[in-house]
N, C-alpha and C positions, 0 to 999 in steps of 0.2 A: 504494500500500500504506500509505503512512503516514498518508493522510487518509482514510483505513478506520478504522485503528490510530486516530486523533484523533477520531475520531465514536464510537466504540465505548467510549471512555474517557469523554466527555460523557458516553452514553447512562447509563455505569454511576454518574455523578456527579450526573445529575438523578435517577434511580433513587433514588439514595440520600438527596438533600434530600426526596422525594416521602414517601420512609417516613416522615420527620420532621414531616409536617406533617400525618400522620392524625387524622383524626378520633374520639373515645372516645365513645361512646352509653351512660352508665349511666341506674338509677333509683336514688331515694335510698335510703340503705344495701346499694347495692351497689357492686362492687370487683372490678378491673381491675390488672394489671401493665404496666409497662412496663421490656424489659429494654432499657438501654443496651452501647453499644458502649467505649465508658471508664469507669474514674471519674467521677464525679460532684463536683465542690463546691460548688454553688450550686441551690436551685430557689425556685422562683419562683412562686405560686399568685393570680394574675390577680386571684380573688373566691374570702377562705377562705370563704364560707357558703354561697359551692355546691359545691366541690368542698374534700377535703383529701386530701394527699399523706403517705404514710409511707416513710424509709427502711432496705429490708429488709437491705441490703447494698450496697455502693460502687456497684455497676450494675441496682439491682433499683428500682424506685419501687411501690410498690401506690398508687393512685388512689383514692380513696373518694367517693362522690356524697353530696350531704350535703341537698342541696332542689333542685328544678328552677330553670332556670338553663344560664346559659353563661359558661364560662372558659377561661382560655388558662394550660395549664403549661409553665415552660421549664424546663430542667436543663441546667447549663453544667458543663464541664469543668477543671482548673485553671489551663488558659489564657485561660479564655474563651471557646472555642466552644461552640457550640450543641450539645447531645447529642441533647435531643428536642423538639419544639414542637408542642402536643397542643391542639387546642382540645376541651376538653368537656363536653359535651351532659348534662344532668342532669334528664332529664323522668319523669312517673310511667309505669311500669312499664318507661323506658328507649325510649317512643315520642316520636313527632316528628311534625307535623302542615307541610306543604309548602303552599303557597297558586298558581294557576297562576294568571296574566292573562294569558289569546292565546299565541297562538304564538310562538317566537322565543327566542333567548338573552337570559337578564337577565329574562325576565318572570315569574320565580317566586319566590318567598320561603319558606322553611324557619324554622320555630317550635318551639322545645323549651316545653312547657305542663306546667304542674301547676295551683294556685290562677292564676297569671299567666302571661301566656306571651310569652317572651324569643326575640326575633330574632338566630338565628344566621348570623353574617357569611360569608358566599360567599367561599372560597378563590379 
C-alpha cells in the first residue's frame, strides 16, 4: 500500500513540473495568460524582442508576442522557486514549421518562422 501511496505522489509531482514546462505558441501582437499557483516576485524574459510579459496581479502574467522568435519565461516565487517555465514560440500567424529526416527519435526539428526562422529547443 504504501508504494502505491509513493508512486501516486510522484505521478502527481511530475504532473505538476510537466505543466510548468509548457509550451506558449503566439503571433506577434498576440497575448496569452499565465495563471500561477503563488505569488510571484521575480520574472525573467529570456529575449524582450520577442516576447514581453505584463503583471496583471501577484498570480496572473499576460504574455505578449512581440516578433517571431523563441524565449524562455520564468517566474519565481519569494523563495525562489520556480512558478512557471514557459518556452515561447512567437511565429507569424502563431505557426511553426517541423523538419522530419527518416524515421526514429531525434530526427526532427521544429522552427518558429517569420522574416527568419528560429530553432526551437526539444524539451
Amino acid at each position: 500500500m504504501r508504494l502505491s501511496s509513493l508512486a501516486f505522489a510522484a505521478l502527481f509531482a511530475f504532473a505538476g513540473a510537466a505543466a510548468h514546462a509548457q509550451n506558449l505558441g503566439l503571433g506577434p501582437g498576440q497575448a496569452t495568460n499565465i495563471s500561477l499557483g503563488a505569488p510571484v516576485r521575480d520574472i525573467v524574459v529570456a529575449d524582450p524582442l520577442v516576447a514581453d510579459v505584463s503583471l496583471v496581479n501577484e498570480r496572473t502574467l499576460v504574455v505578449m508576442g512581440k516578433r517571431p522568435g523563441v524565449t524562455t519565461i520564468l517566474a519565481f516565487d519569494a523563495a525562489g522557486r520556480t512558478l512557471a517555465n514557459r518556452q515561447v514560440v512567437v511565429s507569424d500567424n502563431g505557426a511553426t514549421l517541423t523538419v522530419y529526416r527518416g524515421a526514429g527519435v531525434g530526427n526532427t526539428s521544429t522552427y518558429a518562422c517569420g522574416e527568419q526562422c528560429s530553432r526551437i529547443a526539444p524539451h
